[in-house]
N, C-alpha and C positions, 0 to 999 in steps of 0.2 A: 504494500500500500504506500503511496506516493503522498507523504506530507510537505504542504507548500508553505515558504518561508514570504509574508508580505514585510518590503523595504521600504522607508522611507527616501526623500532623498539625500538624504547624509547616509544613505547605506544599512542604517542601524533597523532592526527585525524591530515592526510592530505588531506583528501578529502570525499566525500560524491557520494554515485551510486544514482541515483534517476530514478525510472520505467516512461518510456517513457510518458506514457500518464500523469503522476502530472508534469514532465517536460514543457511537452505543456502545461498544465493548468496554469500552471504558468509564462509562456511565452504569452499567451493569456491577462492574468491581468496586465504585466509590458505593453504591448501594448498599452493596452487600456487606463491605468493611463497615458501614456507617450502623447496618442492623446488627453486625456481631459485637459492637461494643456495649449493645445492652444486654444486661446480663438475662432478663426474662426473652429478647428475642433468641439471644443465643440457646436457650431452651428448647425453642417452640419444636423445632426440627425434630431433636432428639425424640421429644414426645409423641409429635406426628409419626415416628417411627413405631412407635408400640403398640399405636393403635392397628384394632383391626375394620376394615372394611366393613362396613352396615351393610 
């Protein structure tokens, strides 16, 4: 994936294009890091695991 560097004209990067889908990918991982810092989200999963199907 081809990430693009925007320059002003003195050269210096203000900004970055980034292709949709590494966007989401990487919006997917702040997520996820953001629900494992609670201690009751970090649970939920676990328990979803025990359960059984109705």
């Amino acid at each position: 994936m081809d990430i693009q560097i925007v320059s002003n004209e003195a050269s210096e990067a203000t900004a970055d294009i980034v292709p949709i889908a590494l966007w989401k990918e990487i919006a997917s991982w702040r997520e996820t890091a953001q629900l494992l810092r609670s201690e009751a989200m970090r649970h939920r999963p676990l328990a979803a695991l025990g359960r059984e199907d109705a």
